[in-house]
N, CA, C and O atoms as a GROMACS GRO file, in nm:
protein
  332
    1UNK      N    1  32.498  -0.381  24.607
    1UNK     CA    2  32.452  -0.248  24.583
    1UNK      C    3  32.322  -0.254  24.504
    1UNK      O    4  32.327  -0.282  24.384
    2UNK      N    5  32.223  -0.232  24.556
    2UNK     CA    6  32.127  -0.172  24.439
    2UNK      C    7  32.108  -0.084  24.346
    2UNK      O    8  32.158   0.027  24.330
    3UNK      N    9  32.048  -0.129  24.299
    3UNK     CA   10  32.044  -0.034  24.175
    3UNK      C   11  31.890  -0.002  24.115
    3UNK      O   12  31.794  -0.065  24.161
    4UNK      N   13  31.877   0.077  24.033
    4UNK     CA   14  31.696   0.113  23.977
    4UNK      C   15  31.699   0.174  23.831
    4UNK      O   16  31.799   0.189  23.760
    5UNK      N   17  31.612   0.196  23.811
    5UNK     CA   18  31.596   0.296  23.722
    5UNK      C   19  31.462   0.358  23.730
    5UNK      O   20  31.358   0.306  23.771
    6UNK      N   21  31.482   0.498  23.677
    6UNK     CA   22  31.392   0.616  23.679
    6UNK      C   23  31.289   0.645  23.516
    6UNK      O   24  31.347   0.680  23.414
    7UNK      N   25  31.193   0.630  23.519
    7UNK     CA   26  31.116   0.672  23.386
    7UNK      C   27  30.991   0.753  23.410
    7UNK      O   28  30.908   0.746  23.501
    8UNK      N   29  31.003   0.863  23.261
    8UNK     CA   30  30.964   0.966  23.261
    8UNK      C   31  30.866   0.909  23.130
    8UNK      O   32  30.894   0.845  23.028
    9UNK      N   33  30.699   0.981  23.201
    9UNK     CA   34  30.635   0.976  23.066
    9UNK      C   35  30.581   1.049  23.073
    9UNK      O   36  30.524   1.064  23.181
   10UNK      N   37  30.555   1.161  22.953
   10UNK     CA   38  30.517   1.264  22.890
   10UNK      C   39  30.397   1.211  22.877
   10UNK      O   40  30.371   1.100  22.830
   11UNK      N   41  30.308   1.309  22.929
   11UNK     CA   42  30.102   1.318  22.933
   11UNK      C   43  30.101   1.412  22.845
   11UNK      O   44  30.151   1.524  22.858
   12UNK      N   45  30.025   1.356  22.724
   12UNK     CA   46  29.952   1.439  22.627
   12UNK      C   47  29.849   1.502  22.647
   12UNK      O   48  29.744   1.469  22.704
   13UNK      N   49  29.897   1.637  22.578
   13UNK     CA   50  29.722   1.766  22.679
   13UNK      C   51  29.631   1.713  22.597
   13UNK      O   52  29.645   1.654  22.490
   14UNK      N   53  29.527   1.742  22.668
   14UNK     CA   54  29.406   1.690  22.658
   14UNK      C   55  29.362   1.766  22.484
   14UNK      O   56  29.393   1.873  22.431
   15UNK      N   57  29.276   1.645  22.438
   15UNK     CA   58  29.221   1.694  22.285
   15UNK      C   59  29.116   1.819  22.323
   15UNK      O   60  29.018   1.788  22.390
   16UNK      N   61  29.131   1.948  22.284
   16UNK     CA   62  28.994   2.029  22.254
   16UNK      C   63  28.932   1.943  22.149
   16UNK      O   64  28.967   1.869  22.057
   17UNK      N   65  28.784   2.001  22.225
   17UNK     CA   66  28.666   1.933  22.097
   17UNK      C   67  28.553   2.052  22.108
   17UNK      O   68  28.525   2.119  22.207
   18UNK      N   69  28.492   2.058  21.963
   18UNK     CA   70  28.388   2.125  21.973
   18UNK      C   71  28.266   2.073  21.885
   18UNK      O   72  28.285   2.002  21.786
   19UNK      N   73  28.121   2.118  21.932
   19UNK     CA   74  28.045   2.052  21.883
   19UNK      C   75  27.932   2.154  21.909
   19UNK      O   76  27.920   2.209  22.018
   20UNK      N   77  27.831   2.181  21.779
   20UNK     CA   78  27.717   2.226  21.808
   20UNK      C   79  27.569   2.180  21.894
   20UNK      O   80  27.508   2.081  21.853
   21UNK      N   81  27.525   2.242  21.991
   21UNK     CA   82  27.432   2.219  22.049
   21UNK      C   83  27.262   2.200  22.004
   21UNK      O   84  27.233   2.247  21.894
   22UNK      N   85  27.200   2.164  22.049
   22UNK     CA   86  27.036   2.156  21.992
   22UNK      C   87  26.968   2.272  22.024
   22UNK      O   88  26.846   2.262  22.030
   23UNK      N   89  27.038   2.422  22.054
   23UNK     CA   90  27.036   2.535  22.112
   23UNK      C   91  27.060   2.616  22.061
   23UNK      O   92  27.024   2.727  22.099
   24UNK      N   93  27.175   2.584  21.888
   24UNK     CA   94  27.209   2.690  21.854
   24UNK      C   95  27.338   2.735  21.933
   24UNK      O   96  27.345   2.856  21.950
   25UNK      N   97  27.441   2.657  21.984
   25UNK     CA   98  27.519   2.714  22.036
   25UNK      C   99  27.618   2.657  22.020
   25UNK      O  100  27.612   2.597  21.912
   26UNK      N  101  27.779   2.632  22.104
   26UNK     CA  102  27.863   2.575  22.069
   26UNK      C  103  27.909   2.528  22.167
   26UNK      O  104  27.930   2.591  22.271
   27UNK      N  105  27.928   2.438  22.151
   27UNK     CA  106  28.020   2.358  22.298
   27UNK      C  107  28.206   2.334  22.267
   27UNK      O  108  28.252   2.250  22.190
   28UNK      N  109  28.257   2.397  22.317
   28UNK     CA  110  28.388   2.347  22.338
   28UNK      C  111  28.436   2.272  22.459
   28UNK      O  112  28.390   2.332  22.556
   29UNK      N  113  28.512   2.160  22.503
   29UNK     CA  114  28.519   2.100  22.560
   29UNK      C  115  28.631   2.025  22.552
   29UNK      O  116  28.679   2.007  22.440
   30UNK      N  117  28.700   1.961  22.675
   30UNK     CA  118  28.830   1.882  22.713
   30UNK      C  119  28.801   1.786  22.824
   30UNK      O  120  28.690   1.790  22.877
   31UNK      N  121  28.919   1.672  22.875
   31UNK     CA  122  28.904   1.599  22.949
   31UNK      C  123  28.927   1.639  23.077
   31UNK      O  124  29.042   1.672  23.105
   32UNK      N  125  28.838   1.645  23.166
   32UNK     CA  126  28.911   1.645  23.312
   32UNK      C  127  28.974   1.559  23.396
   32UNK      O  128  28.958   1.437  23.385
   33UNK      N  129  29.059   1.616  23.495
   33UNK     CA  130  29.092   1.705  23.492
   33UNK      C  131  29.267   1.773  23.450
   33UNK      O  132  29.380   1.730  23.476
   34UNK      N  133  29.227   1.876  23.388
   34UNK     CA  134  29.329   1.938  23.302
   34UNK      C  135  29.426   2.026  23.408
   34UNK      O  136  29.447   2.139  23.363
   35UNK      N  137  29.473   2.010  23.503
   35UNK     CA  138  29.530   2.094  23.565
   35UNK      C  139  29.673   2.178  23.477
   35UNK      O  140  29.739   2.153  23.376
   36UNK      N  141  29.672   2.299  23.592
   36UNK     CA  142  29.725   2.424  23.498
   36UNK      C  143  29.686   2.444  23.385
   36UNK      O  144  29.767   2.524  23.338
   37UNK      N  145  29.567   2.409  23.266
   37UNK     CA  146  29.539   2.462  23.152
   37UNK      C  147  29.459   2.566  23.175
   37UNK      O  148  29.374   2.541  23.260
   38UNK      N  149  29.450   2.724  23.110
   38UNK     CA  150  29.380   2.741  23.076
   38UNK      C  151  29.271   2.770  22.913
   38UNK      O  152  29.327   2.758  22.804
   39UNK      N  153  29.198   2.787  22.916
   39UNK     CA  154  29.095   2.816  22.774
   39UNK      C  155  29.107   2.984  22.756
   39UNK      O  156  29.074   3.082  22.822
   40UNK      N  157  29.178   2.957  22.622
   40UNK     CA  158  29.204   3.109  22.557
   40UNK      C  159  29.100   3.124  22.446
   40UNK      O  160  29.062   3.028  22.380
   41UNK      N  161  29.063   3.235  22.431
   41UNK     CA  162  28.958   3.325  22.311
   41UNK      C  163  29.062   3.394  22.225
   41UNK      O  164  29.167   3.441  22.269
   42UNK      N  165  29.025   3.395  22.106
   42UNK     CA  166  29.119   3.509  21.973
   42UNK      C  167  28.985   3.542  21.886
   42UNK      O  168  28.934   3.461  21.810
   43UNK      N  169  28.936   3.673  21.911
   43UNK     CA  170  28.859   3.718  21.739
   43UNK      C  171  28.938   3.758  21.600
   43UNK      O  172  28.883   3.766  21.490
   44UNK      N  173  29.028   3.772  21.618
   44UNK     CA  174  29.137   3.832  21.519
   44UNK      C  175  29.183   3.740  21.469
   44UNK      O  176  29.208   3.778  21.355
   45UNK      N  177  29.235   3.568  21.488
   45UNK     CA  178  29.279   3.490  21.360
   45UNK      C  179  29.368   3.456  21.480
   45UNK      O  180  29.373   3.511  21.590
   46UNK      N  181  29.444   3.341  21.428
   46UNK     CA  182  29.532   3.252  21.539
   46UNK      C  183  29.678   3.300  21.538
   46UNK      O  184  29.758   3.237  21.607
   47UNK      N  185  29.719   3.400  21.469
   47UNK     CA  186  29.837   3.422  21.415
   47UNK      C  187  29.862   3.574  21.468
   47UNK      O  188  29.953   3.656  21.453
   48UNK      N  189  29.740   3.573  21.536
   48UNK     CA  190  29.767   3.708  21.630
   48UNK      C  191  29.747   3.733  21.789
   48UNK      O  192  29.643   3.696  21.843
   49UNK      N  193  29.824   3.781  21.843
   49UNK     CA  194  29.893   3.744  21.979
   49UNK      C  195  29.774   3.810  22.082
   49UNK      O  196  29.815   3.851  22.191
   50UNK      N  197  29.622   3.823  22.053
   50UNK     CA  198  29.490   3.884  22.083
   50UNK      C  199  29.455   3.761  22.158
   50UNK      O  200  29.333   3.746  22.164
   51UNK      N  201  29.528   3.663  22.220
   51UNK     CA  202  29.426   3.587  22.321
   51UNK      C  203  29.436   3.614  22.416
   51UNK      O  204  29.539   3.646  22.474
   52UNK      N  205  29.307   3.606  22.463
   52UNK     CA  206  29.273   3.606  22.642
   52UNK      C  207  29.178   3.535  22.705
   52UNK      O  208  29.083   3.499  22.636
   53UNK      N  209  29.180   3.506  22.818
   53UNK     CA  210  29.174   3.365  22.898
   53UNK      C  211  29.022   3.405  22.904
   53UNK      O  212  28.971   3.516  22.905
   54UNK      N  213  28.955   3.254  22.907
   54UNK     CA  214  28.786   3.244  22.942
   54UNK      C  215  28.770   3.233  23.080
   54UNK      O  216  28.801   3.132  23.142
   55UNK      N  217  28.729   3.318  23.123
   55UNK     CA  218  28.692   3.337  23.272
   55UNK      C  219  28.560   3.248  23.330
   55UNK      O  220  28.568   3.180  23.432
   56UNK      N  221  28.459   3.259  23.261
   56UNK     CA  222  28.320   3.254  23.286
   56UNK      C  223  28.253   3.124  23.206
   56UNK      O  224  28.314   3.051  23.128
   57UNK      N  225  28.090   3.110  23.252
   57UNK     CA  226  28.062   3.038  23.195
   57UNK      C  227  28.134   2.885  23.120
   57UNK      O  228  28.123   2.825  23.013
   58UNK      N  229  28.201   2.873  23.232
   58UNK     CA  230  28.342   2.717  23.216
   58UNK      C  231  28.221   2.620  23.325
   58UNK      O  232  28.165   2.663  23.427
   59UNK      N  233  28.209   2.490  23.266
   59UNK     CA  234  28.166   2.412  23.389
   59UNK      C  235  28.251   2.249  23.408
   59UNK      O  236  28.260   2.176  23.309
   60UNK      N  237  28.284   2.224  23.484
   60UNK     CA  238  28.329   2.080  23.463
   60UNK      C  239  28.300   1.999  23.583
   60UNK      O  240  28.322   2.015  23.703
   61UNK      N  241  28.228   1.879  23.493
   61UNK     CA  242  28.121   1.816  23.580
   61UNK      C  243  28.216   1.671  23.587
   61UNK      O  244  28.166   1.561  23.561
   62UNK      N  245  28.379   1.690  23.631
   62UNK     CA  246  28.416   1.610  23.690
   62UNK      C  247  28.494   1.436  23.546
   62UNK      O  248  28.566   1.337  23.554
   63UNK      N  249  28.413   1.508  23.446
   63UNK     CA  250  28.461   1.414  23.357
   63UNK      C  251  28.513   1.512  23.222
   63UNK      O  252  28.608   1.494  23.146
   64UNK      N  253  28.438   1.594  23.224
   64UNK     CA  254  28.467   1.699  23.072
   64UNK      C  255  28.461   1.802  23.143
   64UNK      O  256  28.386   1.794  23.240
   65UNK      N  257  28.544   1.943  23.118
   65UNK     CA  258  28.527   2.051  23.035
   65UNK      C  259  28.456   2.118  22.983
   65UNK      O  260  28.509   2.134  22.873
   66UNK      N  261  28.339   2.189  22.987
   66UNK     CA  262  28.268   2.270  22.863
   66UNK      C  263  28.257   2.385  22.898
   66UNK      O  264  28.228   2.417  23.013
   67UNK      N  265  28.280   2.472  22.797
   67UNK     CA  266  28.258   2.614  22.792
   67UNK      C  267  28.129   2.653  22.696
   67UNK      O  268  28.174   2.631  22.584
   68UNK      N  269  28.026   2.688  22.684
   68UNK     CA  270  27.969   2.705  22.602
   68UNK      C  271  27.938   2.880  22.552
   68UNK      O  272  27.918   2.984  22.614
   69UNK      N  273  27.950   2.842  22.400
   69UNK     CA  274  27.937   2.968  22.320
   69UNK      C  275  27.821   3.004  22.277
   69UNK      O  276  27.748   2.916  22.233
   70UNK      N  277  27.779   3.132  22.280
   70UNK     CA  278  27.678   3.159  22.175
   70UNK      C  279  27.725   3.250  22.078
   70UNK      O  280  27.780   3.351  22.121
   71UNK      N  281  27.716   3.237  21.967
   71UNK     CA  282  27.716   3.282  21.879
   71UNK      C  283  27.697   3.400  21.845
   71UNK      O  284  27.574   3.409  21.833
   72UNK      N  285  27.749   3.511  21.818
   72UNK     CA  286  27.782   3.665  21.783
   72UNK      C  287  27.739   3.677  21.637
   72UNK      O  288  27.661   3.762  21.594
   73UNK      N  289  27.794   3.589  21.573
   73UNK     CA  290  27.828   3.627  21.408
   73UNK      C  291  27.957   3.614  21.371
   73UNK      O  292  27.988   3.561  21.264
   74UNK      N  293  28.072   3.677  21.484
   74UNK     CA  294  28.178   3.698  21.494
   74UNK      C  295  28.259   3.574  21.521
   74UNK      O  296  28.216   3.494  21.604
   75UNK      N  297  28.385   3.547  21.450
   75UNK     CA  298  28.434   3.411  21.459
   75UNK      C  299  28.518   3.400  21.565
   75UNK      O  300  28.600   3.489  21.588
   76UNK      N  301  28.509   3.299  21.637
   76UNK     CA  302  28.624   3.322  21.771
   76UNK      C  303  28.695   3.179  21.738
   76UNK      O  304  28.639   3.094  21.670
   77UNK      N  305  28.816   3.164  21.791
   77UNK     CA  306  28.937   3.093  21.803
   77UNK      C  307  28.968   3.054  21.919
   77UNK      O  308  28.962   3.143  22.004
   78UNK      N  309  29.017   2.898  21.975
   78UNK     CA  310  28.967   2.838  22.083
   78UNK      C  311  29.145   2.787  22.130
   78UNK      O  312  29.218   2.789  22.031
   79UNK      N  313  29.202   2.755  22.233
   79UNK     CA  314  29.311   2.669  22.250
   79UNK      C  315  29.317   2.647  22.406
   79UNK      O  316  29.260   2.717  22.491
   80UNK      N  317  29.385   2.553  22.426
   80UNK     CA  318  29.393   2.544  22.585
   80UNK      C  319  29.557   2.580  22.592
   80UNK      O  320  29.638   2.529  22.514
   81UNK      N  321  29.596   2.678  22.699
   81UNK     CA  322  29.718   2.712  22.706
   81UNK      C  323  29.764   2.671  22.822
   81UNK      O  324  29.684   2.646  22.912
   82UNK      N  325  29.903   2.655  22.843
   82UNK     CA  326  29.968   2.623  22.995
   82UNK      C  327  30.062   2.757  23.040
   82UNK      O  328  30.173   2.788  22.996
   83UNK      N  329  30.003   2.806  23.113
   83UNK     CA  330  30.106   2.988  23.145
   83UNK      C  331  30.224   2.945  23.208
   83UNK      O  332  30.310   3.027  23.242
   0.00000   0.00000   0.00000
C-alpha cells in the first residue's frame, strides 16, 4: 500500500513599504504579484472602519506594486486587505 503525506505552507502577505520620492511625493509599494490583495486608504486614523479601496493611479511593473501619493496636508493610512 502506499502511502504519502500532504504539507501545507502558509505565504506571508507581502511587506507594504513606503518611501518618499525626489517629487515630493510618496510611494507606497508591495511585491508582485499579490493576488486577491487589495490597497485600502483611511483619513480618519486606523481604528476607524473609514477604509476604502485605491482604485487608480496603482501601477505594477511586474516586480513591485506602487501607488503613488501626493500629498494633501491631510494624513492618510495605508494597508493591503484580502476581501
Amino acid at each position: 500500500m502506499d502511502t504519502g503525506a500532504a504539507y501545507l505552507f502558509g505565504i506571508p502577505p507581502p511587506l507594504l513599504q513606503t518611501r518618499l520620492t525626489a517629487t515630493n511625493t510618496a510611494a507606497v509599494s508591495w511585491s508582485s504579484p499579490a493576488s486577491g490583495l487589495v490597497l485600502q486608504e483611511n483619513t480618519k486614523g486606523i481604528a476607524t472602519a473609514k477604509w476604502s479601496n485605491v482604485m487608480n493611479n496603482i501601477h505594477d511593473d511586474g516586480t513591485n506594486i506602487t501607488h503613488v501619493v501626493y500629498p494633501a496636508g491631510d494624513n492618510s493610512f495605508y494597508r493591503l486587505f484580502k476581501p
